[in-house]
C-alpha positions as CSV (number, residue, x, y, z in Angstrom):
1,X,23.0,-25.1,3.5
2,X,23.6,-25.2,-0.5
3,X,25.7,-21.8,-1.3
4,X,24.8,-21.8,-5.1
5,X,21.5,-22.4,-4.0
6,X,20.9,-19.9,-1.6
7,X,22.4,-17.4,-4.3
8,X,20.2,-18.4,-7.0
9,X,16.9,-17.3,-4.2
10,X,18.8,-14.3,-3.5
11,X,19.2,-13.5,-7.0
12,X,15.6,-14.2,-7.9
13,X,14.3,-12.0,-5.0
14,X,16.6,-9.5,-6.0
15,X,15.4,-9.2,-9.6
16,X,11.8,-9.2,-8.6
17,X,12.5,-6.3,-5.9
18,X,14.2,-3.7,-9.2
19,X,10.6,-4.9,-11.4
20,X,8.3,-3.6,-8.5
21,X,7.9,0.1,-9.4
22,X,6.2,3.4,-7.6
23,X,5.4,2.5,-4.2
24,X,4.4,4.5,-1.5
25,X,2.7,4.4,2.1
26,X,-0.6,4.4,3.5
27,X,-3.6,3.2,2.9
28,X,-6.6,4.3,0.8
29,X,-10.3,5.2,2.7
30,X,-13.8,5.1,1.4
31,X,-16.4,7.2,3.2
32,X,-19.7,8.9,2.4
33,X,-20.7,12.6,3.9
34,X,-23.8,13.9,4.9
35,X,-23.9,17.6,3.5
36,X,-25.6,19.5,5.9
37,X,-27.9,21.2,3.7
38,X,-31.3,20.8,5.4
39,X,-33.4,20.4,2.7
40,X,-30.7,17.5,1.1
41,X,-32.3,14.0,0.9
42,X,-29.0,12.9,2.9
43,X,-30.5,15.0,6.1
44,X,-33.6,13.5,5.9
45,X,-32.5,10.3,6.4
46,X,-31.6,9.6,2.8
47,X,-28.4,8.1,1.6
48,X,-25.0,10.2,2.0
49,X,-23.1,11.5,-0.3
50,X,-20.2,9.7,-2.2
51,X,-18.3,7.7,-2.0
52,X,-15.1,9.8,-1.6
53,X,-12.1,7.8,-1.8
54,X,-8.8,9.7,0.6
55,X,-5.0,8.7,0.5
56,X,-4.2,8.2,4.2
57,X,-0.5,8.1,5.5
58,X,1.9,9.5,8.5
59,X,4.3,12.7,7.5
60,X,6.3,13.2,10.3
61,X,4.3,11.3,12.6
62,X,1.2,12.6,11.9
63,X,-2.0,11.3,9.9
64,X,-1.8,13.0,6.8
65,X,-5.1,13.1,3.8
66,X,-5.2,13.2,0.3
67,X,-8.8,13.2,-1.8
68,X,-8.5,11.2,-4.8
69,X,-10.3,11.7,-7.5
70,X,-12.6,8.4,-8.8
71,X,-10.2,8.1,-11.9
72,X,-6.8,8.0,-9.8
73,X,-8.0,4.9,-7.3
74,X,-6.6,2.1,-9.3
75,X,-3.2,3.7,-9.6
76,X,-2.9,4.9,-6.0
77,X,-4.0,1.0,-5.3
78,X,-1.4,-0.1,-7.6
79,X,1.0,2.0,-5.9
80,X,0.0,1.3,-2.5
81,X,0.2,-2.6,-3.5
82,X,3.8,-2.2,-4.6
83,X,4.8,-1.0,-0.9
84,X,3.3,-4.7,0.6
85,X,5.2,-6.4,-2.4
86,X,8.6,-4.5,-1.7
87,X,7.3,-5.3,2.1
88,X,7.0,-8.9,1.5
89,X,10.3,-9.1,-1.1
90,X,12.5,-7.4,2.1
91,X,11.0,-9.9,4.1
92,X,12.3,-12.8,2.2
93,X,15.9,-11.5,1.9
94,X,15.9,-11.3,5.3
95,X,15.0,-14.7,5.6
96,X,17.5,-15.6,3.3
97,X,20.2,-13.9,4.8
98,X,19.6,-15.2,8.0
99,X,19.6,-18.5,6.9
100,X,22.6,-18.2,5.3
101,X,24.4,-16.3,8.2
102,X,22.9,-19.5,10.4
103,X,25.0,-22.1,8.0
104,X,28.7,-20.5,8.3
């Protein structure tokens, strides 16, 4: 295996991981509620109401909810999309790493 190689990868993953940004867990949820009031067109059949967007995750091991309002969705996405890329940017320094520890 090429050494200057494998440290020019490592180098390049490495300066991607520090560009990333915010990150954080979870995922985000749509839903739509029906409002209980009787006389609402959602009761009758109608469509619910919404759609109501919710910041899921687990703090200390248990399920954990955050409404988001409509304007904050792209930059809890954002967010949420920098985890998988930090995800995905681990993942290939592992691979690296392995591969080099495989050539000595």
């Amino acid at each position: 295996m090429d050494s200057e190689k494998e440290d020019a990868a490592y180098q390049r993953v490495k300066e991607k991981l520090l560009d990333v940004g915010v990150a954080i867990p979870g995922t985000i949820r749509e839903t739509y509620l029906l409002c209980g009031r009787e006389w609402c067109a959602c009761a009758k059949g109608g469509e619910s109401h919404g759609p109501y967007y919710f910041w899921n995750r687990k703090v200390n091991g248990k399920l954990t909810s955050k409404s988001l309002p409509k304007g904050k969705l792209p930059l809890y996405k954002a967010w949420i999309n920098n985890r998988l890329e930090i995800e995905r940017l681990v993942n290939q320094l592992l691979d690296l790493g392995q591969k080099f520890a495989a050539s000595l």
